[in-house]
KOLFIKOL-902752 format. One record per residue: residue number from 1; residue in one letter; x, y, z of N, C-alpha, C in turn. Coordinates in nm, 2 decimals, padded with zeros to 4 digits, always signed. Atoms other than C-alpha are relative to their C-alpha. Layout:
<atoms>
NUM,A,X,Y,Z,X,Y,Z,X,Y,Z
...
</atoms>
This chain:
<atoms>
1,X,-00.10,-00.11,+00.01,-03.25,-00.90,+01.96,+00.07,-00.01,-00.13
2,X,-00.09,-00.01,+00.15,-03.10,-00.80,+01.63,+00.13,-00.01,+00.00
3,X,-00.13,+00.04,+00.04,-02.74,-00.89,+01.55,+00.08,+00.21,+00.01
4,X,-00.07,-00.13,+00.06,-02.51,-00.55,+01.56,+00.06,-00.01,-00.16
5,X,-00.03,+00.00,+00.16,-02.42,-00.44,+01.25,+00.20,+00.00,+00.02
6,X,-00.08,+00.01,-00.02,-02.13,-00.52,+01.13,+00.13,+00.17,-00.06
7,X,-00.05,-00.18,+00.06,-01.83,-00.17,+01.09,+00.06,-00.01,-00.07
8,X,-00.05,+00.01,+00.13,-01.68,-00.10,+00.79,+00.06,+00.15,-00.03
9,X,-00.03,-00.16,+00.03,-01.45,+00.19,+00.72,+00.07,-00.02,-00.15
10,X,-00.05,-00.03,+00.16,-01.39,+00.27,+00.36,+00.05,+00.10,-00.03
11,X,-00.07,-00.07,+00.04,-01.14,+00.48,+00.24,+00.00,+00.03,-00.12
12,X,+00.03,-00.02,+00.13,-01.23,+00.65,-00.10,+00.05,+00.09,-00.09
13,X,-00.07,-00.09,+00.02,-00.99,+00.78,-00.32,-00.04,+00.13,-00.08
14,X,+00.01,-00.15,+00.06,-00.97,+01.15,-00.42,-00.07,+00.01,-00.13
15,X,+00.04,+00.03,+00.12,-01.03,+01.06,-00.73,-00.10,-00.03,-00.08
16,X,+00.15,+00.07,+00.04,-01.36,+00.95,-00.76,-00.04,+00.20,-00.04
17,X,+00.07,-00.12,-00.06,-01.44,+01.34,-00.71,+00.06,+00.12,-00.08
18,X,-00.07,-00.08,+00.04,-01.20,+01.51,-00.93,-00.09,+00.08,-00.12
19,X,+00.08,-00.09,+00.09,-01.31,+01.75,-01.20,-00.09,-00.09,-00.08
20,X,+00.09,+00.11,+00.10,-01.40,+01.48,-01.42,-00.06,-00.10,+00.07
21,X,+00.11,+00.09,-00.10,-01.62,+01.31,-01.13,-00.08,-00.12,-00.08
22,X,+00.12,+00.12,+00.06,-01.79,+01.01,-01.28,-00.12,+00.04,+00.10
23,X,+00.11,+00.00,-00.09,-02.11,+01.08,-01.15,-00.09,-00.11,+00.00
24,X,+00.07,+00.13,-00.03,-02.26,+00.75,-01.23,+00.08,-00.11,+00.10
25,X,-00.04,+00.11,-00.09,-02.02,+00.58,-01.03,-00.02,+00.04,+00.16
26,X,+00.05,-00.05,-00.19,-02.12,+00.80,-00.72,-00.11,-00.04,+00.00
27,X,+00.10,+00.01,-00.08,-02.43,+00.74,-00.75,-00.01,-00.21,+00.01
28,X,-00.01,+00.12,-00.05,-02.35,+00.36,-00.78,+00.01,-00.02,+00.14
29,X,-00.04,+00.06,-00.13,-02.16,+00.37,-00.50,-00.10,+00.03,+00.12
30,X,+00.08,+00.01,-00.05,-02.40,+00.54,-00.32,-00.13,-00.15,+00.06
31,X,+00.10,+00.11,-00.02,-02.69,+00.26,-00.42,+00.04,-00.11,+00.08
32,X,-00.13,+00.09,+00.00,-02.40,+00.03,-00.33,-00.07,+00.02,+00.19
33,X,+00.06,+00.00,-00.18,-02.41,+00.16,+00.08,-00.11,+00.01,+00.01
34,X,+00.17,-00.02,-00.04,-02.80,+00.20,+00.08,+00.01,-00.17,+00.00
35,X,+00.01,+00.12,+00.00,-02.80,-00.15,-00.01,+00.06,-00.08,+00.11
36,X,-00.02,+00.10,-00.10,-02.61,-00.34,+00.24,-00.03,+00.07,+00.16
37,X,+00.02,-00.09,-00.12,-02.69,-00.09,+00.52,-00.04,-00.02,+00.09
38,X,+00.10,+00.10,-00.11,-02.92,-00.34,+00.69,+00.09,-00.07,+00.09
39,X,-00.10,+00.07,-00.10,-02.64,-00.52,+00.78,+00.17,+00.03,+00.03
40,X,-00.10,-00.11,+00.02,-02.37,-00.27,+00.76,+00.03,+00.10,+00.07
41,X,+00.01,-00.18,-00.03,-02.27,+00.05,+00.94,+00.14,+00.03,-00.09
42,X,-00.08,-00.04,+00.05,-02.04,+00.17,+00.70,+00.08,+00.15,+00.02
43,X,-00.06,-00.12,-00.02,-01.80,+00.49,+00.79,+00.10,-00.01,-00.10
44,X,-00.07,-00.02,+00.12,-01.68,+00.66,+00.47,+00.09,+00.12,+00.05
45,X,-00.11,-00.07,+00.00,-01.36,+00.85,+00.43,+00.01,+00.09,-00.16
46,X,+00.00,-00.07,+00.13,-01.33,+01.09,+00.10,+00.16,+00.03,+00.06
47,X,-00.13,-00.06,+00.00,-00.96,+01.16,+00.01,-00.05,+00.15,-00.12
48,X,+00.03,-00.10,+00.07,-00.92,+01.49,-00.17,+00.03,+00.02,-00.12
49,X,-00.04,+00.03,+00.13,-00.76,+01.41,-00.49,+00.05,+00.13,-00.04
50,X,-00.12,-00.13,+00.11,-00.60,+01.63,-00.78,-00.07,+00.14,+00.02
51,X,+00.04,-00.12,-00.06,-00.86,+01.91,-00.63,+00.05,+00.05,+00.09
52,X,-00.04,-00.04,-00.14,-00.72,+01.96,-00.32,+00.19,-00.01,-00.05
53,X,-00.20,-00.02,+00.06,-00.31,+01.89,-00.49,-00.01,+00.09,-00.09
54,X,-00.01,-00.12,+00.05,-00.41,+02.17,-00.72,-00.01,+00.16,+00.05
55,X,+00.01,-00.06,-00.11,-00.52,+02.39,-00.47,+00.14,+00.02,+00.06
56,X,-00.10,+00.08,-00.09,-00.20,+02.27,-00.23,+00.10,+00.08,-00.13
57,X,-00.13,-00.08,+00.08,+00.01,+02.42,-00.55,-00.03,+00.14,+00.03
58,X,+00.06,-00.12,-00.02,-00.13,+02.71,-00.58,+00.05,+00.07,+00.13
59,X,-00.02,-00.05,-00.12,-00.13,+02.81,-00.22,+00.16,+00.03,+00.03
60,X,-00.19,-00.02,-00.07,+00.26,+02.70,-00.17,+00.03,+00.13,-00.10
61,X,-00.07,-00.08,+00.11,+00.36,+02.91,-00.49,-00.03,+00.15,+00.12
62,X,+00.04,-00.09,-00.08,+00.18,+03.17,-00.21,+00.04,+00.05,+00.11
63,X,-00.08,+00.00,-00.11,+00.42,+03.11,+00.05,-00.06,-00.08,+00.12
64,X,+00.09,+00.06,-00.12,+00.16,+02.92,+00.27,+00.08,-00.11,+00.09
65,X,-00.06,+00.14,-00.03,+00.32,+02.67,+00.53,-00.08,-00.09,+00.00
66,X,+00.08,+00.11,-00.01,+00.25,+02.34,+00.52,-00.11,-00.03,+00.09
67,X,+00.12,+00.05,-00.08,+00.02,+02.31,+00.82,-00.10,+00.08,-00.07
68,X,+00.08,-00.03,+00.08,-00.16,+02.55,+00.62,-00.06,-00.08,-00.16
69,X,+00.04,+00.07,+00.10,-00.16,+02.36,+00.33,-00.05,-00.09,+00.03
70,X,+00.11,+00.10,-00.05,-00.29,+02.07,+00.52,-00.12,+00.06,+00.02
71,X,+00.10,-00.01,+00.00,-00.55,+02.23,+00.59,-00.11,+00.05,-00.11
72,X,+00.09,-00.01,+00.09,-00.70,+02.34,+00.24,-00.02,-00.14,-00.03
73,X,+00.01,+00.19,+00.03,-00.62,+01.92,+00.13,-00.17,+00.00,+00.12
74,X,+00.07,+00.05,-00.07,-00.86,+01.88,+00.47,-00.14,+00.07,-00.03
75,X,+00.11,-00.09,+00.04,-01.12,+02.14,+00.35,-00.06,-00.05,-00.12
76,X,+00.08,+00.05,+00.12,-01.19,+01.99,-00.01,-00.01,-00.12,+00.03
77,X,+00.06,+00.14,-00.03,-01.19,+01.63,+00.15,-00.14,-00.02,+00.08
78,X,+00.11,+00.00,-00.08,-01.47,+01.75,+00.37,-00.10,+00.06,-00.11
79,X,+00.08,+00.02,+00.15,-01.63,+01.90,+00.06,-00.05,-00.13,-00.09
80,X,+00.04,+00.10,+00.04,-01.61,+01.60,-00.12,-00.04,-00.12,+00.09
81,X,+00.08,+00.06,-00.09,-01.78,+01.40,+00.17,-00.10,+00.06,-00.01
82,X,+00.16,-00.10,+00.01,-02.07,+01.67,+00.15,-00.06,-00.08,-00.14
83,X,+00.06,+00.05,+00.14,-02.10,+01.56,-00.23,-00.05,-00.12,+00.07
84,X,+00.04,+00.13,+00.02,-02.07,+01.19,-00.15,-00.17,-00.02,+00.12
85,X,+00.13,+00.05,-00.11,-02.39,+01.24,+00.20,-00.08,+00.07,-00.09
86,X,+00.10,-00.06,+00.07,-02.57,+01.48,-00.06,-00.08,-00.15,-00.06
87,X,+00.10,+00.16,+00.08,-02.64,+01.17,-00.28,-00.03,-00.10,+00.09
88,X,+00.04,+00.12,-00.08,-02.71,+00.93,+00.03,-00.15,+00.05,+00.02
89,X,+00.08,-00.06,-00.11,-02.99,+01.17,+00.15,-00.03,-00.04,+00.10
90,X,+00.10,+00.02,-00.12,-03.20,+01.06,+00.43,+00.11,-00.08,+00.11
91,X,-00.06,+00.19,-00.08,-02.94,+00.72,+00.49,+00.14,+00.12,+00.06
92,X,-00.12,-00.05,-00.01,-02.63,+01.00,+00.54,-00.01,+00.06,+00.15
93,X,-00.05,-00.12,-00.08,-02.53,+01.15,+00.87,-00.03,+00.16,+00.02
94,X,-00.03,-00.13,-00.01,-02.62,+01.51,+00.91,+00.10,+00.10,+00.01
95,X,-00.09,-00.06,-00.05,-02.32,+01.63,+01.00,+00.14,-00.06,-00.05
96,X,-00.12,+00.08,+00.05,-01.94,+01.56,+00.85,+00.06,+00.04,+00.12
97,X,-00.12,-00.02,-00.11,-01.74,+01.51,+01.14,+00.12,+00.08,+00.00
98,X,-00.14,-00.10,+00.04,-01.43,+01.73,+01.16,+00.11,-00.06,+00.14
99,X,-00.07,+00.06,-00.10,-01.26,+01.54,+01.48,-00.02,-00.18,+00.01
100,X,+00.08,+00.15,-00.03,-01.25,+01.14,+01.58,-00.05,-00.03,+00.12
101,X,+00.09,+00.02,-00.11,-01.38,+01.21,+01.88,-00.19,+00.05,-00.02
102,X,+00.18,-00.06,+00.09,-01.73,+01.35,+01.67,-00.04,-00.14,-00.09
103,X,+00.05,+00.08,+00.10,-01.70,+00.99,+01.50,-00.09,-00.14,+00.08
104,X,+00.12,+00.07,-00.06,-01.88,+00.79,+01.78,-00.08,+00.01,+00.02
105,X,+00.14,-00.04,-00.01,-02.15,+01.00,+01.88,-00.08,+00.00,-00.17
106,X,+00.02,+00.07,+00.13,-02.21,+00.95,+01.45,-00.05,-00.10,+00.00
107,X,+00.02,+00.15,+00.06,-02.19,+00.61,+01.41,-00.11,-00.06,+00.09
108,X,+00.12,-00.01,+00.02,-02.46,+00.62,+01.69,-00.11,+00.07,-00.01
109,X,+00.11,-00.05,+00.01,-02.71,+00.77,+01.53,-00.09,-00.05,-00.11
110,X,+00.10,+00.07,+00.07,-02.81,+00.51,+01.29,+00.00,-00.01,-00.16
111,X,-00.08,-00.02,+00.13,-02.64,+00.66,+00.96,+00.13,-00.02,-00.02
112,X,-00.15,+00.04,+00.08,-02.41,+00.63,+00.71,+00.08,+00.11,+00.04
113,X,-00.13,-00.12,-00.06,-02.08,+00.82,+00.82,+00.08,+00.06,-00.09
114,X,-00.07,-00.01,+00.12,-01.93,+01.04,+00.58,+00.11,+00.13,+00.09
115,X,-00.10,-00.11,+00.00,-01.62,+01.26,+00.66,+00.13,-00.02,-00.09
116,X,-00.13,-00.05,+00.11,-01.29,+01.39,+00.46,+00.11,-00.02,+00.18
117,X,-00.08,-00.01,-00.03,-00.99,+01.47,+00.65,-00.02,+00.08,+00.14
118,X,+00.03,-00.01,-00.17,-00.93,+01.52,+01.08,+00.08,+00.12,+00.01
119,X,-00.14,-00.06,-00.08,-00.57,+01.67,+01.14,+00.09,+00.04,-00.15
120,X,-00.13,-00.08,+00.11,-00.33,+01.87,+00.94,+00.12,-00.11,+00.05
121,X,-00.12,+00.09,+00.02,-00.01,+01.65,+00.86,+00.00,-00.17,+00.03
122,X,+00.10,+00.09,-00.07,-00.20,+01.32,+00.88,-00.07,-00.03,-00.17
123,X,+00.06,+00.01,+00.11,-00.31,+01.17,+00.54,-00.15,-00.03,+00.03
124,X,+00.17,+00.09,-00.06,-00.68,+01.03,+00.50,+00.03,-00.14,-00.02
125,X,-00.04,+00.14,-00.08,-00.53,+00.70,+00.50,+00.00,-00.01,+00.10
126,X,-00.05,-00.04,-00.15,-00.37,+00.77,+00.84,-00.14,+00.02,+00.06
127,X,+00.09,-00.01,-00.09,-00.69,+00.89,+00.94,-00.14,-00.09,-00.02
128,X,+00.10,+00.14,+00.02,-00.92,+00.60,+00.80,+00.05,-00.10,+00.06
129,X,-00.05,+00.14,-00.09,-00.68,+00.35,+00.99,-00.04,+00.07,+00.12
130,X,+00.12,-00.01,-00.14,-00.78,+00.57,+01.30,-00.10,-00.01,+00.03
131,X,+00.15,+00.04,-00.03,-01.14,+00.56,+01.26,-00.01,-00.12,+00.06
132,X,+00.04,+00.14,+00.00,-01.12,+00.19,+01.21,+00.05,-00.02,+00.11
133,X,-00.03,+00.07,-00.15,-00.94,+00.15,+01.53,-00.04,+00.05,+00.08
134,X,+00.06,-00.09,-00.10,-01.09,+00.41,+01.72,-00.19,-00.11,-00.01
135,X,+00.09,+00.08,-00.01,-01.45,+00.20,+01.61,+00.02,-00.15,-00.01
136,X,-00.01,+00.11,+00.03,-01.32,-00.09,+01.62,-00.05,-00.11,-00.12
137,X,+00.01,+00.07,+00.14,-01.38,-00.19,+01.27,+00.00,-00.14,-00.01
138,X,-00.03,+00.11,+00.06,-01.42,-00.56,+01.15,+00.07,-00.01,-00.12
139,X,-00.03,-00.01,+00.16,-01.31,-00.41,+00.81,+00.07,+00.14,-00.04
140,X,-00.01,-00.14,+00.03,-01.10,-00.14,+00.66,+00.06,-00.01,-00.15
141,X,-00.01,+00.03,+00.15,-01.09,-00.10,+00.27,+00.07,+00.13,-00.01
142,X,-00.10,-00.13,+00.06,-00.85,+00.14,+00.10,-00.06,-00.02,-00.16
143,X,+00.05,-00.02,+00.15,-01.07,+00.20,-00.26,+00.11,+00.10,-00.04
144,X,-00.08,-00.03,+00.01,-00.82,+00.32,-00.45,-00.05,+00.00,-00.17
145,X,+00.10,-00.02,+00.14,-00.80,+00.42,-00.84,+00.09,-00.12,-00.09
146,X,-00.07,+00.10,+00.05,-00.56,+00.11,-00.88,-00.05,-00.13,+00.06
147,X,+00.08,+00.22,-00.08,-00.64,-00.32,-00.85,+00.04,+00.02,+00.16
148,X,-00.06,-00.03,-00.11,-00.45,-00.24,-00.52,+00.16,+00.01,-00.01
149,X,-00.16,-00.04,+00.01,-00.05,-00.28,-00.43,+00.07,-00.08,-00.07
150,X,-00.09,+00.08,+00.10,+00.23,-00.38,-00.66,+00.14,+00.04,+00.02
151,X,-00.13,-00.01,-00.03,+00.58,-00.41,-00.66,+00.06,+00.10,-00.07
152,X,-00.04,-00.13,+00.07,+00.62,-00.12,-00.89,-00.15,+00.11,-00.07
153,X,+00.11,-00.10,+00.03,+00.39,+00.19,-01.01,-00.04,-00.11,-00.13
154,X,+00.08,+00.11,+00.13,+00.14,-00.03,-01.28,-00.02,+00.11,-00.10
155,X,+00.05,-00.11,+00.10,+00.08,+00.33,-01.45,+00.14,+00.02,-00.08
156,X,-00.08,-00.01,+00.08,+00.42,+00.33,-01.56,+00.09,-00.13,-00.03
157,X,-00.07,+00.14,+00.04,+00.56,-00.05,-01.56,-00.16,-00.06,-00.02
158,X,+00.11,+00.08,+00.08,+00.29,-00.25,-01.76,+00.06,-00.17,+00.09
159,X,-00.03,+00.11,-00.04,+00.50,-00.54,-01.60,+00.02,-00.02,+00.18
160,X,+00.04,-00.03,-00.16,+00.40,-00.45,-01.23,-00.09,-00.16,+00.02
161,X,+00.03,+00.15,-00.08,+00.34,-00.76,-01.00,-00.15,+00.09,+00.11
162,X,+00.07,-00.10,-00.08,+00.01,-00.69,-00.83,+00.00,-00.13,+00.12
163,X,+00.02,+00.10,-00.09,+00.04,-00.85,-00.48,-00.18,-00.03,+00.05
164,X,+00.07,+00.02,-00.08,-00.25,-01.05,-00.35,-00.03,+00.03,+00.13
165,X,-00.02,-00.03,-00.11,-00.18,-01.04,-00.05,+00.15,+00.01,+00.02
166,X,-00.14,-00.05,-00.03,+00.15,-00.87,+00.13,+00.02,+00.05,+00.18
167,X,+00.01,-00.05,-00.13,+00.27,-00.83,+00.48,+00.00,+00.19,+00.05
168,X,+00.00,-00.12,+00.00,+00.31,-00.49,+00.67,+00.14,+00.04,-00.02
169,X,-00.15,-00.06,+00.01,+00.68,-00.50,+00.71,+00.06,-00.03,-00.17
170,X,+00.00,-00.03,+00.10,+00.71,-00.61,+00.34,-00.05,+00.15,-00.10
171,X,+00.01,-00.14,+00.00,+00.48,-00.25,+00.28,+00.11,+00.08,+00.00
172,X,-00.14,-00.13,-00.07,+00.72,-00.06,+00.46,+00.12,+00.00,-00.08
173,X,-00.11,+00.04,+00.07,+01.00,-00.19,+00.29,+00.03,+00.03,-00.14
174,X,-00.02,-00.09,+00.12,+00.88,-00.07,-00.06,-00.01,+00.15,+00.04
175,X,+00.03,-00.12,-00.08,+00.76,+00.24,+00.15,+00.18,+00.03,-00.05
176,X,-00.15,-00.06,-00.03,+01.16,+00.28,+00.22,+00.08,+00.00,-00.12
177,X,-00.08,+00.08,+00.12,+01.29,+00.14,-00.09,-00.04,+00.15,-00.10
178,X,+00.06,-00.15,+00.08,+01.08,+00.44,-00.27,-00.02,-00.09,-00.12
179,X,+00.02,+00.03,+00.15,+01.03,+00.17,-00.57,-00.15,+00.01,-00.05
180,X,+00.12,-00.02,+00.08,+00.64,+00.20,-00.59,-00.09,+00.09,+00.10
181,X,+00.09,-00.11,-00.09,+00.50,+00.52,-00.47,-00.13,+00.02,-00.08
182,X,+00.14,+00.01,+00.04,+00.19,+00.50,-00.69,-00.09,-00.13,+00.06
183,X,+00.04,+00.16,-00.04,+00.18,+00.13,-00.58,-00.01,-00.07,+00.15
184,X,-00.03,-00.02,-00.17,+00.24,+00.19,-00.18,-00.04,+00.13,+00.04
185,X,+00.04,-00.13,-00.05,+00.27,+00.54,-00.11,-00.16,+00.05,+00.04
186,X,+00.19,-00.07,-00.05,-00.07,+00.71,-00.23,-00.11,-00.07,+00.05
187,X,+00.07,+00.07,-00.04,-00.24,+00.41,-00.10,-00.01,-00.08,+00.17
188,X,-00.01,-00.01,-00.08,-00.09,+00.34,+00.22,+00.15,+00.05,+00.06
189,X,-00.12,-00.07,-00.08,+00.15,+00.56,+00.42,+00.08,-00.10,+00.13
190,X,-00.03,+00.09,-00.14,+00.37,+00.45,+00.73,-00.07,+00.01,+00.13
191,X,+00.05,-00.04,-00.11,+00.16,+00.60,+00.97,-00.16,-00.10,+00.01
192,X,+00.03,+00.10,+00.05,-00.14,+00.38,+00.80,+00.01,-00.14,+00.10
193,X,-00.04,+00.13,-00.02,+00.00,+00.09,+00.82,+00.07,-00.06,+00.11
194,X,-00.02,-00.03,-00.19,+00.17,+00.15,+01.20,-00.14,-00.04,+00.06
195,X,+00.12,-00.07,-00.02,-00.20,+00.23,+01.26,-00.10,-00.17,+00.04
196,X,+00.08,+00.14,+00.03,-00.34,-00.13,+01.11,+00.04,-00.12,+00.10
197,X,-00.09,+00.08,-00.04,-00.05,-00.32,+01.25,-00.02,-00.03,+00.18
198,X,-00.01,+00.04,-00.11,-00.06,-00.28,+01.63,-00.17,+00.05,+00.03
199,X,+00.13,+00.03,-00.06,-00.46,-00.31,+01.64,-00.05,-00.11,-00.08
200,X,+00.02,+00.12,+00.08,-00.46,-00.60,+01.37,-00.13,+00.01,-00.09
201,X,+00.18,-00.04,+00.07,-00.77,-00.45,+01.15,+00.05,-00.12,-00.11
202,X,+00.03,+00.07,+00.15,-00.84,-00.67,+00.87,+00.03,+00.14,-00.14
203,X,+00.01,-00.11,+00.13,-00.76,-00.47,+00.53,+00.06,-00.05,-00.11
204,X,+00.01,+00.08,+00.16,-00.83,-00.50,+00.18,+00.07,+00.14,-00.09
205,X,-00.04,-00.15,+00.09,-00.66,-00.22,-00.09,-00.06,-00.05,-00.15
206,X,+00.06,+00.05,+00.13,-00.88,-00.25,-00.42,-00.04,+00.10,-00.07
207,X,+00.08,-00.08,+00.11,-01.04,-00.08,-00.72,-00.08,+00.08,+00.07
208,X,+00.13,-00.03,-00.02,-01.29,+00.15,-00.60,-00.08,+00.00,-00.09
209,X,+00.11,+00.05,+00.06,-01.55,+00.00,-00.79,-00.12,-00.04,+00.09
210,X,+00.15,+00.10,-00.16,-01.90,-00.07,-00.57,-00.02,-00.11,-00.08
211,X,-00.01,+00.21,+00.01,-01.91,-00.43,-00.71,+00.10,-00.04,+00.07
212,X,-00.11,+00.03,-00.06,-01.58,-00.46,-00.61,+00.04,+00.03,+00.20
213,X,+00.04,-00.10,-00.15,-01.66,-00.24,-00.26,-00.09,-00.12,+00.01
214,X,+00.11,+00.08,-00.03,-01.96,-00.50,-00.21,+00.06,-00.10,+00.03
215,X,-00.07,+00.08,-00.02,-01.79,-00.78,-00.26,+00.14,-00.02,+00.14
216,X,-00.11,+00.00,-00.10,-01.50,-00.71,-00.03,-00.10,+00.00,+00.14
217,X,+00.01,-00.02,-00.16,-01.72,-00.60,+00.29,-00.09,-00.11,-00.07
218,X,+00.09,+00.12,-00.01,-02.01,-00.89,+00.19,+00.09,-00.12,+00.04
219,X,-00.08,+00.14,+00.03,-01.73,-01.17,+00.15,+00.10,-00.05,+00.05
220,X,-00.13,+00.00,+00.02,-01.44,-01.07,+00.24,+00.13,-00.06,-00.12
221,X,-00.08,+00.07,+00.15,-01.31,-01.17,-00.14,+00.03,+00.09,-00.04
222,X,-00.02,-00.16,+00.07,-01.14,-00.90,-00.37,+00.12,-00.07,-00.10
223,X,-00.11,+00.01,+00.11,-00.93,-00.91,-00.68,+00.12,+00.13,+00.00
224,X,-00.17,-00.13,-00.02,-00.67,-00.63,-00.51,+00.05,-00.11,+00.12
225,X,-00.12,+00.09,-00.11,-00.45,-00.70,-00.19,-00.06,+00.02,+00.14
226,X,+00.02,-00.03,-00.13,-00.51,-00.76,+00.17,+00.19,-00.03,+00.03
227,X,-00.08,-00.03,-00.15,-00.27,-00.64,+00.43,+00.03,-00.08,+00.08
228,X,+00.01,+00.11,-00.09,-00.16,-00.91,+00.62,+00.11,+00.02,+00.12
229,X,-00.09,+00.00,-00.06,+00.04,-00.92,+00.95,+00.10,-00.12,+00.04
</atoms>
């Protein structure tokens, strides 16, 4: 009898996807999930990046409410899921889930899992810590377009401390503090990290880089931060 694979939810920031898309790093990352796949079921998450917050202006300047504006954010994250199963072909899911009760009938059917965004008012963090708890994840990565969390934004303090590792209620604490919203905020929310906390997932916040992606679900090693409780 074969070993189950082991689950893996990766959370992939907006960013990879933005106008100026690296397209060789998609299709890394792609080769990236083909490759460990054997021993893998990986369930990907697409955030919607500065496409979906340009959009999100636009619309408000329109008078749109918010639950409406969540839902264009949740419309270009499911777009940019489409891109990332286009480049899987064969190994991708047919279908991008749009609920988390559509994410187990998925996961079995033997492919790679690719969905964007669930619920209006509900980041894709928030809703990458539900997958993972909803599939019981061994693994939940936050790729991100920074090493992971620091005690202040690294894009505007050069002298930003990047934690290794940091607990949840430490999180929260800059969460509250409001001192590193590039360095906490866009990377994990309170809902998140609530999310992680009272089902105890393992989680790593790193580069999305697929060396760096590989490494973390192969090893559990990473040169960003785990989450610790």
């Amino acid at each position: 009898m074969n070993n189950p694979k082991k689950t893996v939810v990766v959370k992939l920031s907006g960013s990879i996807f933005n106008y100026n898309a690296d397209i060789d790093r998609l299709k890394k990352i792609s080769s990236m999930l083909i490759d460990i796949f054997d021993s893998v079921q990986p369930i990907i998450i697409a955030g919607g990046g500065d496409i979906a917050r340009h959009y999100i202006k636009i619309a408000r300047k329109f008078g749109s409410d918010e639950s409406s504006l969540d839902l264009i954010g949740i419309d270009v994250s499911r777009l940019n899921a489409k891109l990332l199963s286009t480049s899987l072909g064969i190994y991708a899911h047919d279908h991008i889930p749009r609920t988390l009760d559509e994410i187990s009938p998925a996961k079995n059917s033997g492919k790679i899992i690719i969905t964007g965004g669930l619920h209006p008012g509900q980041s894709t963090n928030a809703t990458a810590a539900l997958i993972a708890e909803k599939t019981r994840a061994e693994l939940f990565i936050n790729a991100t377009d920074v090493n992971g969390i620091y005690d202040s934004d690294p894009n505007q303090n050069k002298e930003a401390k990047l934690f290794q590792k940091i607990s949840v209620s430490d999180c929260l604490n800059l969460l509250i503090k409001g001192s590193s919203s590039a360095g906490t905020y866009d990377l994990m929310d309170i809902v998140s990290l609530k999310i992680i906390e009272r089902s105890k997932i393992k989680t790593f916040v790193i580069l999305s880089d697929p060396t760096n992606i590989k490494n973390t679900i192969l090893n559990n090693q990473t040169n960003g931060t785990e989450i610790i409780f």
